[in-house]
C-alpha positions, 0 to 999 in steps of 0.5 A, spaced: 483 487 520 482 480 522 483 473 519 474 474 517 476 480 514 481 479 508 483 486 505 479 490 500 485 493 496 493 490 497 498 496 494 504 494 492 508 499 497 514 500 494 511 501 488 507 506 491 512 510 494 515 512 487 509 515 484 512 522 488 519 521 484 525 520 488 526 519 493 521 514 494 516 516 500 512 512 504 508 519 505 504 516 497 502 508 501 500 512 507 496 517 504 492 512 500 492 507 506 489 512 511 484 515 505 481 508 504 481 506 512 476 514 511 472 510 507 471 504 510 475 500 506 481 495 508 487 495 505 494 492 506 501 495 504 506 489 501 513 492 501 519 489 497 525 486 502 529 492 501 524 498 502 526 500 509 534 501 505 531 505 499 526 510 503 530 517 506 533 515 513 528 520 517 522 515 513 525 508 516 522 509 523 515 510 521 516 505 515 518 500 521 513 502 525 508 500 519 511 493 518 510 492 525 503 493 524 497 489 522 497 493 516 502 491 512 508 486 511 514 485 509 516 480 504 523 476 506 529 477 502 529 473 495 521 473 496 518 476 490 513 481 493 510 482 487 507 474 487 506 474 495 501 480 493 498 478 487 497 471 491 494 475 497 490 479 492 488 472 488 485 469 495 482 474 498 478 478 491 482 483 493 484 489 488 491 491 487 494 498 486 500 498 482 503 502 477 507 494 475 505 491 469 507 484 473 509 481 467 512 475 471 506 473 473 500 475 468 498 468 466 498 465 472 493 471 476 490 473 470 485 474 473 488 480 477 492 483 472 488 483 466 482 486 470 482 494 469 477 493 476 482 489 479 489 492 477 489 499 479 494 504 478 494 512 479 498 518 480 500 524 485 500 531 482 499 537 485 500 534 492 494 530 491 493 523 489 489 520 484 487 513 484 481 512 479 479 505 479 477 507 486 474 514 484 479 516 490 482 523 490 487 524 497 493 529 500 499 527 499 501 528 506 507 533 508 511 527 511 511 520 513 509 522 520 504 527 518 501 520 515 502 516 520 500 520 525 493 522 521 491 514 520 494 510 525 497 509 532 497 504 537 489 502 537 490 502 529 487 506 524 483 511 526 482 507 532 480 501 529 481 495 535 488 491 532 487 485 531 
C-alpha cells in the first residue's frame, strides 16, 4: 500500500482476534486480511498497545512480523488505538471492521460510526468468517502461521511489491 492508495478496510485487530473466543488469535485479523487482499481490497490491521502480551506465546512472532509490515500499526502505549482508527478510517473513507460500538468517539466521527456501510462487524463460526457488510465469507486459518504464510511474505501479500 503506498501513500496514493489509502486503505479500503481498517480492522480493529485486536478486536478481531476475539471473535474465535480466548485466547485472542491473530488467525481472525489475517484471515480476514488475506480474504480482502484475494479480492482486491486494501486493508490495515490497527492493534492495541498490548496486543503482542494478550496473544498465545507462539502467535508473537507473526504478530511481530505483522506490526513490521506495511499492513499493520501498532499504536503507543497510552494511544487509544480505537480513536488513531477511526481518524484513519475518517481521512481515508475507509470502512471499520469491529464489533466495538466506539461509544468514546460517536459524536466526533459519526460518520464512521453511525454508517452500517461504514462500521462493519462479523462473526466466526464453524471455522469460517463471516463478515456481512462485505458479503465476505473466509476459513479461519488453522494458525496464525498457516494465515501469514497464506497471504503474506517478504514481497507483501500475495506478492504484492511493498512499499
Amino acid at each position: 500500500m503506498t501513500a496514493d492508495q489509502p486503505p479500503t478496510h481498517l480492522l480493529d485487530g485486536l478486536n478481531l482476534a476475539y471473535w474465535a473466543g480466548l485466547p485472542p488469535t491473530l488467525r481472525v485479523p489475517l484471515g480476514v486480511m488475506v480474504a480482502l487482499l484475494e479480492r482486491g481490497d486494501r486493508p490495515h490491521a490497527v492493534f492495541d498497545a498490548s496486543t503482542q502480551y494478550q496473544l498465545p506465546p507462539d502467535e508473537q512472532p507473526c504478530c511481530a512480523a505483522l506490526l513490521e509490515s506495511p499492513f499493520a500499526t501498532q499504536v503507543p502505549s497510552g494511544e487509544s488505538a480505537d480513536g488513531y482508527l477511526l481518524a484513519m478510517a475518517a481521512d481515508a473513507g475507509a470502512c471499520v471492521i469491529s464489533r466495538d460500538r466506539f461509544r468514546e468517539f460517536r459524536r466526533k466521527y459519526r460518520a464512521v460510526t453511525r454508517n452500517p456501510q461504514r462500521r462493519l462487524d462479523g462473526t466466526v463460526r464453524d471455522d469460517q468468517i463471516f463478515v456481512p457488510g462485505t458479503d465476505l465469507v473466509a476459513a479461519l486459518p488453522a494458525s496464525a502461521e498457516q494465515g501469514w504464510a497464506r497471504g503474506f511474505s517478504q514481497q507483501g501479500p500475495q506478492g504484492l511489491a511493498a512499499p
